[in-house]
N, C-alpha and C positions, 0 to 999 in steps of 0.2 A: 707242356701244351701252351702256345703263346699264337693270338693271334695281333696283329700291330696294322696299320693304318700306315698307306704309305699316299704322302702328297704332293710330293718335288721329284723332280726328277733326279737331285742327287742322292735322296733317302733308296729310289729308286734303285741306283747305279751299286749303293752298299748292299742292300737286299740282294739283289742279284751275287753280291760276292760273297755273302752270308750263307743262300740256300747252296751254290754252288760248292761252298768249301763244307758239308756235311753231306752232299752226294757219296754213296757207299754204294749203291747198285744197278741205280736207273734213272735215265735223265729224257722228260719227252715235253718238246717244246712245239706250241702253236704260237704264230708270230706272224706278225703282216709281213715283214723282208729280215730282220734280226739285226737291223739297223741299230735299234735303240736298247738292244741285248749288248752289243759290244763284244762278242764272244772273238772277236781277232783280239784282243790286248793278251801281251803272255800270260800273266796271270790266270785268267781264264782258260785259256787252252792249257793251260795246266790240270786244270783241274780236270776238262775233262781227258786231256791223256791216259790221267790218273786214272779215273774212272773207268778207262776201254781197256789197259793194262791188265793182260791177266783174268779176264771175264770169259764166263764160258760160254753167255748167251748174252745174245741182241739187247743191248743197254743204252744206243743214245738214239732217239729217233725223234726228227725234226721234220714239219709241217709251217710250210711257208704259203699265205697268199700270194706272194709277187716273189720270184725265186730268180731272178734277171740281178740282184745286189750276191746274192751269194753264189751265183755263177761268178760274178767278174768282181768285184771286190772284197772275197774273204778266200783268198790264197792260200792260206794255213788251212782255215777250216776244211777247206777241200781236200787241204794234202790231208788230214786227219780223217775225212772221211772216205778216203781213198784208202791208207792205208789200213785203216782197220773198218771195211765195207761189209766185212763177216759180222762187225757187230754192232756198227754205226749204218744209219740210213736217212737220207731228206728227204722231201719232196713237196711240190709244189702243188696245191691245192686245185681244184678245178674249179671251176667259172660259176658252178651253182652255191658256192659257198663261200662267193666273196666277197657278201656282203658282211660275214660277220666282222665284225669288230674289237672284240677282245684279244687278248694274249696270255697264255700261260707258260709256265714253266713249273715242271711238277717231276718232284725229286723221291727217288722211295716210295711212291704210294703215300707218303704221309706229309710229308711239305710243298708248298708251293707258294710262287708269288703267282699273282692272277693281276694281271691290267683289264680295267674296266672298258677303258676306251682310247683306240689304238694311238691318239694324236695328244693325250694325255696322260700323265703321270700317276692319276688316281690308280692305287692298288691296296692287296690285302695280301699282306705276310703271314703264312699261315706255317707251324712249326710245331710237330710232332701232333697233326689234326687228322688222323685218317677222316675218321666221322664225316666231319666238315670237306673233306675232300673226296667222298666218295662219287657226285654229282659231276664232281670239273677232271674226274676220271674218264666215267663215263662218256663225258662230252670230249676228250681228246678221243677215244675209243673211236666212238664213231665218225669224228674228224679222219679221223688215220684210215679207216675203213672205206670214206667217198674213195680214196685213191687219189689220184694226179697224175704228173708225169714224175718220175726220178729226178734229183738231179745227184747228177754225178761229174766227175772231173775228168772220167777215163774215155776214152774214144773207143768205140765199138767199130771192130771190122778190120778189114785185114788191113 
């Protein structure tokens, strides 16, 4: 159990490659655009390749305020969540909830990094904490539940 204080954006940038590389079953991220995630660098998409390989159920699902940056500039991630859309899914938040301001990334039920406030750095590494992460569960829960629009990569229709 470790919780740690994150306050730069590079502490940031490791955190992220930290929870990412102990992902074993479920990855669900709330994020303004995933700009400041970085999930195109290979590395990361690595990890979650890893992660969608092989799963029998729905393991990566991404909520975005503003979904216009992962439409057009995250290529990979698209192709990622195209090819395995059985068990990956994104989507972009609706207009009544976008004022919030935070960001998470919450792995297994029991890790997470949590961004306090989306233009800053300030977060909290949380590491083998269900307890403490049973609240910022809930709160993707019902994030995911307003709905949105998809986004997806694939063109519908004939």
């Amino acid at each position: 159990m470790a919780r740690e204080l994150i306050t730069t954006w590079a502490e940031y940038q490791t955190a992220i490659d930290r929870i990412l590389a102990i992902a074993c079953h479920c990855i669900s991220i709330y994020d303004e655009d995933l700009s400041n995630l970085k999930l195109e660098s290979s590395a990361r998409l690595a990890h979650l390749k890893r992660l969608l390989t092989g799963q029998p159920a729905p393991v990566l699902r991404i909520a975005v305020r503003n979904g216009n940056p992962l439409r057009q500039a995250h290529p990979q991630l698209q192709n990622l969540l195209t090819t395995y859309g059985h068990l990956a899914s994104a989507q972009e938040t609706p207009p009544q909830i976008a004022h919030l301001r935070d960001s998470m990334l919450i792995v297994d039920g029991k890790h997470a990094l949590i961004r306090f406030e989306r233009d800053l750095p300030r977060s909290k590494l949380l590491i083998d904490e269900a307890d403490e992460l049973r609240p910022y569960l809930t709160r993707f829960e019902d994030i995911w539940a307003e709905g949105g629009e998809r986004i997806t990569h694939t063109v519908v229709g004939l």
